[in-house]
C-alpha positions in Angstrom: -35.4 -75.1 128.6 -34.1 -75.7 125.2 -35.8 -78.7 122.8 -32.9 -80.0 123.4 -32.6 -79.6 126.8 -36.6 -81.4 126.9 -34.9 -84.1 125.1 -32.2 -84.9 127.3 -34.5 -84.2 130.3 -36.6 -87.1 128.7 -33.9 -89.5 128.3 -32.6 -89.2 132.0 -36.3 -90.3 133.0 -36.2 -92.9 130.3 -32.3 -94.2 132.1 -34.3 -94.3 135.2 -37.1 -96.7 134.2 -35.0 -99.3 133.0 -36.1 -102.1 134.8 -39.4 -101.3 133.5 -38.4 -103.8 130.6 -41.6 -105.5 127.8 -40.0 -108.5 126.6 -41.0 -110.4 123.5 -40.4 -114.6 122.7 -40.9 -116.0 119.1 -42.3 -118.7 120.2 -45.5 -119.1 122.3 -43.5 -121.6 124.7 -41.0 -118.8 124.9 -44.0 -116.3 125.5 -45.1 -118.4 128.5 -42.0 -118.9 129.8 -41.0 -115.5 130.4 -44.2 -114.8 131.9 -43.9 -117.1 134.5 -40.3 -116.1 135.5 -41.2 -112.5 135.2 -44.2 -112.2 137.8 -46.5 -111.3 134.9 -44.6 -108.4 133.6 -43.7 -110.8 129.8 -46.1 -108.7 127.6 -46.3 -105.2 129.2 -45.7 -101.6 127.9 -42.5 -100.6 129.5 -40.4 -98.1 127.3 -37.7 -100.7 127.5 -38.0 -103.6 125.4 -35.8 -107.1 125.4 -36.7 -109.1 122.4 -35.1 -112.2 120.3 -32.8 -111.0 117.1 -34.4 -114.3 115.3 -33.5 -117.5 114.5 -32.1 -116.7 111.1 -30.6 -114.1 112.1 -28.5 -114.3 115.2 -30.0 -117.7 116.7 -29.6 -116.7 120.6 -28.8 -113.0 120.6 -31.2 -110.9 122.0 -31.7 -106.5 121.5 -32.4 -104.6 124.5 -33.6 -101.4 123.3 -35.4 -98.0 124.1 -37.4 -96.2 122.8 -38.5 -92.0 123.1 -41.4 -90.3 121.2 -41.2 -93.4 118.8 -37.3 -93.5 118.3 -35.0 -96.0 119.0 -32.8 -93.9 121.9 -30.5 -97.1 123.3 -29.7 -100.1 122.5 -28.0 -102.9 122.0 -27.1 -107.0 121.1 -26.4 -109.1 123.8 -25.7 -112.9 124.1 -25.6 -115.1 127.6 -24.3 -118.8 128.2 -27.0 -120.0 129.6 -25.0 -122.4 131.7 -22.1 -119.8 133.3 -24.0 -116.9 132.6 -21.2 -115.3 131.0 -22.5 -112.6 128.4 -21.2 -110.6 125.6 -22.4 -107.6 124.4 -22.3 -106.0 120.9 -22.7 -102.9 119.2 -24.3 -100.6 121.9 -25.9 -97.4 120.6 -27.4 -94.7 121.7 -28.7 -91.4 119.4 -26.6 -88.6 119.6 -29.4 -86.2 121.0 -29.4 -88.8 123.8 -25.9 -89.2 124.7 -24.8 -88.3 128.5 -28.3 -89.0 129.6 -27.3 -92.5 131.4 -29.1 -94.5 129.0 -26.1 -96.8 128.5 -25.4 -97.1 131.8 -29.1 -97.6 132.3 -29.5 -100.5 129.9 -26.1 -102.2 130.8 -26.6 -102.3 134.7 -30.3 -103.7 133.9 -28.7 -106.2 131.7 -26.0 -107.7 134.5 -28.5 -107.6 137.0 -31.2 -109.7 135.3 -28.5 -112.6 134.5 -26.6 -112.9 137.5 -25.6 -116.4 139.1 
């Protein structure tokens, strides 16, 4: 295979671990919180991380990102009612050596199931 080829080959593995998800509060009552309602997993190493954009920043939004060999592959800004459930989603992006790998698709489909009604 190409190093390109290795590349893509990584990114379809990294697609399929998507559930496997480290997520990050900024507060410590936020930090507890998500351990409790995910079993534990608040705090582990997954590839895939789900963290707060900050309260300055976007107070609310959150990143769901991914990362391969230390770069950013996927990602993207997502918002949820908290009371419908209804989210938004902004400015998904992948890295070009990663496109067609089902990263996207990947993060997206992890994204609606987590916040269904």
């Amino acid at each position: 295979m190409a190093p390109n080829d290795d590349a893509q080959e990584a990114a379809r593995e990294l697609a399929q671990r998507a559930q496997d998800i480290r997520f990050t509060a900024a507060r410590r009552v936020g930090r507890k919180l998500l351990w409790t309602l995910t079993d534990g997993q608040f705090g582990s190493t997954g590839p895939w991380s789900d963290q707060s954009c900050g309260p300055f920043e976007r107070p609310g939004w959150r990143v769901r990102a991914a990362e391969l060999d230390g770069d950013e592959a996927f990602a993207d800004t997502y918002w949820v009612c908290r009371r419908c459930r209804c989210g938004w989603v902004e400015w998904p992006y992948t890295a070009p050596q990663y496109l067609r790998c089902g990263l996207a698709d990947a993060g997206l489909a992890t994204l609606r199931a987590d916040n269904r009604v």
